[in-house]
N, C-alpha and C positions, 0 to 999 in steps of 0.2 A: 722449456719455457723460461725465460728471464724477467726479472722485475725489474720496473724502472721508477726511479723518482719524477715526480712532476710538484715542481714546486715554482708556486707564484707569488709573481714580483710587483707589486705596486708599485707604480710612480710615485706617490706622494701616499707614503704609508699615513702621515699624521694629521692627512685634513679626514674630521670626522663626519661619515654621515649621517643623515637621520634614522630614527628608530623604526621610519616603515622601509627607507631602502635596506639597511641591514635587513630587517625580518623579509624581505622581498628575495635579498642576495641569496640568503641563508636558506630559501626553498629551492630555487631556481640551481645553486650549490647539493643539496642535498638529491632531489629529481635526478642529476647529473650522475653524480656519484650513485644512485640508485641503478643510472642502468648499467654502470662498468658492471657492478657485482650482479646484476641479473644475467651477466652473460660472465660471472664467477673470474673476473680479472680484478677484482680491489683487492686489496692485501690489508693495507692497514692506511693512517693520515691522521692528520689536526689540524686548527687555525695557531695560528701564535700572535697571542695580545701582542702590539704595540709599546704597550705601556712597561713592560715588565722584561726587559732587553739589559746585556749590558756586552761592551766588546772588552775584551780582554789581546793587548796588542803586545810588543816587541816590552822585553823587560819586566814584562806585566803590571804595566798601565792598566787600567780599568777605568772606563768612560760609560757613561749612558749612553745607550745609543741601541738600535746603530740610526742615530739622527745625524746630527752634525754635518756634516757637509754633503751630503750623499742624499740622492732624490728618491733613490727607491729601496722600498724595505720590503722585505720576506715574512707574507700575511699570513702563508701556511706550507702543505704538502699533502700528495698522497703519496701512495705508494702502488701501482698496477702491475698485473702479471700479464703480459704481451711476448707475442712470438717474436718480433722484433721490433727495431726503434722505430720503424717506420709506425708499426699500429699503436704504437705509445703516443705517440706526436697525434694520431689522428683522435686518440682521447683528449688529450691535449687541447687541441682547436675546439672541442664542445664546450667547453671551460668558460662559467662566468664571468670571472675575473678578467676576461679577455675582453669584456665588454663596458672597463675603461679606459682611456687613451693615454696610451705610455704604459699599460700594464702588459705583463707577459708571463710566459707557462715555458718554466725550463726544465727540458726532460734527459734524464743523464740514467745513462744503466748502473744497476748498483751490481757492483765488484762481490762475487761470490769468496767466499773466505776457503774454500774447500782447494783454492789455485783453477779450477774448470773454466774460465771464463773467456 
C-alpha cells in the first residue's frame, strides 16, 4: 500500500469567510476525513493559515506570500494510504473544498525513501 498527498488548492485563498461557513466547512472537512480513517487510509494532515506564509525565491529573496500575483493558495493536506492513485483521487472527489469554484485537490504519491517505489 502507498500513500499519497491530497493537498488543496483555493482559488482565492484570501477572501475571508464567515465564522458559520468556516464552523460548517470544518464539520463537513472533519465527517470526510472521518470516513477515510474508518476504513484505516488516513495517515496524517492540517490546514495551513493564510496569514502566516512566506516564499523564499532565487538568491533568497523572502516575500509574503504566497499572495502576490498568484490566485490560488494551498489551504491545507492530508495524507491517505490507497492501493493505488486511482483510489486516492476517489478520496479526493469527496473533498469539501471542492465545493468552491476554482478550488481543487491535488493528489501526488509520496516517493518512499527506502528507493521501492
Amino acid at each position: 500500500m502507498n500513500e499519497y498527498i491530497l493537498i488543496f488548492r483555493h482559488e482565492d485563498g484570501q477572501k475571508l469567510a464567515s465564522p458559520e461557513q468556516l464552523q460548517a466547512w470544518m464539520k463537513q472537512t472533519m465527517d470526510w476525513i472521518g470516513g477515510i480513517a474508518a476504513q484505516n487510509k488516513f495517515s496524517s494532515g492540517t490546514g495551513l493559515p493564510f496569514d502566516e506564509a512566506r516564499v523564499v525565491g532565487y538568491k533568497g529573496v523572502v516575500t509574503n506570500g504566497p499572495f502576490g500575483d498568484i490566485k490560488e493558495t494551498i489551504g491545507g493536506y492530508i495524507i491517505v494510504k490507497a492501493d493505488s492513485i486511482e483510489e486516492a483521487v476517489e478520496f479526493a472527489k469527496g473533498s469539501p473544498v471542492l465545493q468552491g469554484d476554482g478550488n481543487s485537490v491535488e493528489v501526488r504519491k509520496i516517493a518512499r525513501n527506502d528507493g521501492l517505489h
